[in-house]
C-alpha positions as CSV (number, residue, x, y, z in Angstrom):
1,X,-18.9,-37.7,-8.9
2,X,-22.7,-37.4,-8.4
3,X,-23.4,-40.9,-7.8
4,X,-21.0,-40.9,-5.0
5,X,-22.3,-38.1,-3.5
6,X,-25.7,-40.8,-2.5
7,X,-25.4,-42.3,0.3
8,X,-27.2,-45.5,0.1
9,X,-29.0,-45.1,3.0
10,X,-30.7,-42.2,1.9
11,X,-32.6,-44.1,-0.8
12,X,-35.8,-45.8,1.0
13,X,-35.4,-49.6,0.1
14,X,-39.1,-49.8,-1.0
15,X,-38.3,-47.0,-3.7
16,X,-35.4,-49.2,-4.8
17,X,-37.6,-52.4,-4.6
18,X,-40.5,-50.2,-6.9
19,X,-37.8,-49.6,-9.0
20,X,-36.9,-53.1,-9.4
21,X,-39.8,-54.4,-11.6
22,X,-39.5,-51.2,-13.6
23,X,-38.7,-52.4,-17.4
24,X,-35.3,-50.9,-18.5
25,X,-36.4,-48.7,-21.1
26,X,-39.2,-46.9,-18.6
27,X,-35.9,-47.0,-16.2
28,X,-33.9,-45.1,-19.3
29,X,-36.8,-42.3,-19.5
30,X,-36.9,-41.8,-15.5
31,X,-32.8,-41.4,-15.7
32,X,-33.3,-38.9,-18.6
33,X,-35.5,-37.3,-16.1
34,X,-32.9,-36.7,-13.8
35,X,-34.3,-38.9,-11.6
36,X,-31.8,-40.2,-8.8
37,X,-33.6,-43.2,-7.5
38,X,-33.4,-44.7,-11.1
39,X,-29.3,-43.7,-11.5
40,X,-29.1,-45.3,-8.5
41,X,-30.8,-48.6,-9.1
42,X,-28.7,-48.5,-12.4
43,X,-25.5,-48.2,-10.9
44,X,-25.7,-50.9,-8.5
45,X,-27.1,-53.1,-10.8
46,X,-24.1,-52.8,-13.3
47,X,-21.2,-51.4,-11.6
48,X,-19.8,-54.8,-10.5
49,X,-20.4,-55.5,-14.5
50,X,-18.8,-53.0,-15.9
51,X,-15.8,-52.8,-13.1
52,X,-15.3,-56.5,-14.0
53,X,-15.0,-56.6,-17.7
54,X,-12.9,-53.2,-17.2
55,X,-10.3,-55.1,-14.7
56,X,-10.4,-58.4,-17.2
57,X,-8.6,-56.3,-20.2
58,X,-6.7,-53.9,-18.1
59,X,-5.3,-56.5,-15.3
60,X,-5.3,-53.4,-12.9
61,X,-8.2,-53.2,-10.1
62,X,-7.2,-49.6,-9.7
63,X,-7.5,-49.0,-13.1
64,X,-10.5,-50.7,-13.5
65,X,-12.3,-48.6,-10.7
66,X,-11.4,-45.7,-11.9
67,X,-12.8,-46.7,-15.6
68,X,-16.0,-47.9,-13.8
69,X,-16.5,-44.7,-12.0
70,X,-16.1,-42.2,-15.2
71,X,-18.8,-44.3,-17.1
72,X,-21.5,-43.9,-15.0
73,X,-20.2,-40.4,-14.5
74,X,-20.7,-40.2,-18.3
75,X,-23.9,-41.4,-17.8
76,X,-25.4,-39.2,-15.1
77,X,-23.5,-36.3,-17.2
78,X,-25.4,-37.8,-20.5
79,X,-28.8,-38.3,-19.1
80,X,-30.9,-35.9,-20.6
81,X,-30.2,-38.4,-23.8
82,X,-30.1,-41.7,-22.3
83,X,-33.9,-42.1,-23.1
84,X,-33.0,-43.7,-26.7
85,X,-30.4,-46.6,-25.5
86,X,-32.2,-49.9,-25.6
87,X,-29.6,-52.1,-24.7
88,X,-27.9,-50.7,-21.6
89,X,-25.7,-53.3,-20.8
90,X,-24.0,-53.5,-24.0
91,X,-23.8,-49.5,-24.2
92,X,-22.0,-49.4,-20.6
93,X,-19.5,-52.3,-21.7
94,X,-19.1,-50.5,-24.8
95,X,-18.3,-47.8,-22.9
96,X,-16.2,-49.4,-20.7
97,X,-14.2,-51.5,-23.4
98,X,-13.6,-48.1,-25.1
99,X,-11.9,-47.0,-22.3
100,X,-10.0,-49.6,-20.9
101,X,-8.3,-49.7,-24.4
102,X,-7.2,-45.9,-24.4
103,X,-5.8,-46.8,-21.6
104,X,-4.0,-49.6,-22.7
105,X,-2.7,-47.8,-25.7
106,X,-1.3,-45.3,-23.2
107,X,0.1,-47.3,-21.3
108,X,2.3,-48.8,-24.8
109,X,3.2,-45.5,-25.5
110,X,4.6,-44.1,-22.2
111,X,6.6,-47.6,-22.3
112,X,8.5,-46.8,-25.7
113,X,8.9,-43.3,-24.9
114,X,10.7,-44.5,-21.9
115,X,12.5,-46.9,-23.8
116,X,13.4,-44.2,-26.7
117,X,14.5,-41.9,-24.2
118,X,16.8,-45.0,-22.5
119,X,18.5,-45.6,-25.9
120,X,17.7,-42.4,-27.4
121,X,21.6,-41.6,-28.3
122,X,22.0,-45.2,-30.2
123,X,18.5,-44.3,-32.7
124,X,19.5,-41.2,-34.2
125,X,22.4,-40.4,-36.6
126,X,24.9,-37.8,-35.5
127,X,24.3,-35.5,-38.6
128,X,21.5,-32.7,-38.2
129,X,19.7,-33.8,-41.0
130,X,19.7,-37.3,-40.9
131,X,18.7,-36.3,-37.3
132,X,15.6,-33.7,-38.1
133,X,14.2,-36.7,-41.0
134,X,13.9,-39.3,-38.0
135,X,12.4,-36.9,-35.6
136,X,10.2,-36.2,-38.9
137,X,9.4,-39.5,-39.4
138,X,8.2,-40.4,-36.0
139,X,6.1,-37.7,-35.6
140,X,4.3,-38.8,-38.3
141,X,4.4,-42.5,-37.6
142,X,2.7,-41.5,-34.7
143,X,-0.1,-39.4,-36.2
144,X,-0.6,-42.1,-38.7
145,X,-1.0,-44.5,-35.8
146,X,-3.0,-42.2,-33.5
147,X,-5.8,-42.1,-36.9
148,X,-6.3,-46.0,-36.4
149,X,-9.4,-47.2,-34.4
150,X,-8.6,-47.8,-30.9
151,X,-8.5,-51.4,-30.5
152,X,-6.3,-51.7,-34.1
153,X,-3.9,-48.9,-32.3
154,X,-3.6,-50.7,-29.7
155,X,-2.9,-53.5,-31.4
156,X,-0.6,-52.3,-33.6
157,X,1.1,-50.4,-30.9
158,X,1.7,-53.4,-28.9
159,X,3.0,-55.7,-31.6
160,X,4.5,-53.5,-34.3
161,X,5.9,-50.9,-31.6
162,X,6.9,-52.4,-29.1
163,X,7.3,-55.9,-30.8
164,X,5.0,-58.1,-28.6
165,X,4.3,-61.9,-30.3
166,X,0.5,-61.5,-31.9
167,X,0.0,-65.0,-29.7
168,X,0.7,-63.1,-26.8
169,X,-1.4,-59.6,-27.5
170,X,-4.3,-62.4,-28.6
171,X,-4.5,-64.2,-25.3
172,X,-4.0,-60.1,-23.4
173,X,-7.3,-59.0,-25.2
174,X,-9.1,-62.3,-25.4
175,X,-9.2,-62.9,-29.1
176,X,-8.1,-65.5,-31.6
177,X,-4.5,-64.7,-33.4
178,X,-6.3,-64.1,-36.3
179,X,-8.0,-61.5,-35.6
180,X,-4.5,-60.2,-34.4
181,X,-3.2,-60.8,-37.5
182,X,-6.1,-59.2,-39.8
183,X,-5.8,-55.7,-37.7
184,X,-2.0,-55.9,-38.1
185,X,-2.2,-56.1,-42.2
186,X,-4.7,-53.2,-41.9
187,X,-2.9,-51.1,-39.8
188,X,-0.1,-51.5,-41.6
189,X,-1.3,-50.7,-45.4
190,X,-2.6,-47.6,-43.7
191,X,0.4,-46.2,-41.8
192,X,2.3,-46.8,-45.5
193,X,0.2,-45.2,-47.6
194,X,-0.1,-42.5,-44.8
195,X,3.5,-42.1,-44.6
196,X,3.7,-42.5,-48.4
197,X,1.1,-39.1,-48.3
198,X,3.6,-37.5,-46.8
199,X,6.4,-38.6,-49.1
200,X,8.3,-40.5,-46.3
201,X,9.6,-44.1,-46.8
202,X,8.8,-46.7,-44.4
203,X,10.6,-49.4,-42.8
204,X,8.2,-51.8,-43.0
C-alpha cells in the first residue's frame, strides 16, 4: 500500500509540524493534490482512530489492521475527490464501520455453511424434488438476505440464521435491543414478500 511505502523518516518533521496548523479542509485539497506530506499527516493522525473503532466491533486486532490499512488505501486510491469531504473523521469511521460489518456478515455465513455442511444429510429430504425446492429456497433466502443493508444483514444473519439472542447481538454491536428488534421486523417483512416474489413459502 502507498502509505506504507513512506518511511517516516523521510518526511522532514518541520513539514509535518507546517502541516499541523493546516485547517482540515485546506489539508483535503492538498491530499486531492496528491500531495504525500498531507496523506501522511492524515494517516497518523487517524489511523489509531479508525484501527480502534474497527477492533471494538470486530474483536479481532488482526482484523482490525487489516480494515485500517484498506481505508486509507481507499483514500490515497480516492484522492483526486477527497477535496469535497468536510467531516473526515466521520467519513473514515464510516468507512471503517462499513467494513468491519462485511466482515462480520462473512464471518456468519462461513459459520452456517460449515454448520449446513456438518448436518447437511439430516436438512434435506431424500426425494429429488423435495430436495431441488430446498436447495431452491436457500438460494433465494440468501439473495433476499444479501439485498438487506449491511448492518440489518448482519443482524438478521446473526439472530434469524444462526439464532443468536437479540440481547446478545445488541451488546456485540453496541446498540440497545431495540434497535435489534426494529431491524429484525424489517428484515423479515422483506425476505417474505421477497420470497413471496418468487412464489416460495417461508418458514417464518
Amino acid at each position: 500500500m502507498y502509505f506504507e511505502q513512506i518511511p517516516a523518516r523521510t518526511i522532514p518533521s518541520t513539514i509535518l509540524k507546517k502541516l499541523s496548523n493546516v485547517p482540515e479542509e485546506e489539508l483535503m485539497l492538498l491530499l486531492s493534490e496528491s500531495n504525500p506530506n498531507a496523506f501522511t499527516r492524515i494517516y497518523r493522525e487517524y489511523q489509531a482512530v479508525v484501527f480502534a473503532y474497527a477492533n471494538r466491533i470486530t474483536k479481532s486486532r488482526p482484523v482490525a489492521e487489516d480494515i485500517s490499512q484498506d481505508v486509507f488505501f481507499k483514500i490515497w486510491e480516492q484522492r483526486k475527490t477527497v477535496g469535497s469531504i468536510r467531516h473526515l473523521k466521520k467519513y473514515l469511521l464510516t468507512m471503517s464501520k462499513h467494513s468491519a460489518l462485511d466482515w462480520l456478515a462473512r464471518k456468519a455465513r462461513d459459520q452456517l455453511m460449515r454448520e449446513k455442511m456438518r448436518h447437511g444429510a439430516e436438512e434435506f429430504h431424500c426425494d429429488a424434488e423435495n430436495v431441488l425446492q430446498s436447495r431452491e429456497y436457500h438460494d433465494l433466502l440468501h439473495n433476499a438476505i444479501e439485498k438487506l443493508p449491511p448492518k440489518r444483514k448482519l443482524i438478521f444473519t446473526l439472530c434469524k440464521i444462526n439464532g443468536i439472542s437479540y440481547d446478545k447481538v445488541a451488546e456485540q454491536l453496541g446498540v440497545a435491543p431495540g434497535t435489534i428488534n426494529d431491524h429484525i421486523v424489517k428484515g423479515t417483512r422483506f425476505v417474505k414478500e421477497y420470497l413471496k416474489q418468487h412464489d416460495m413459502a417461508h418458514t417464518w
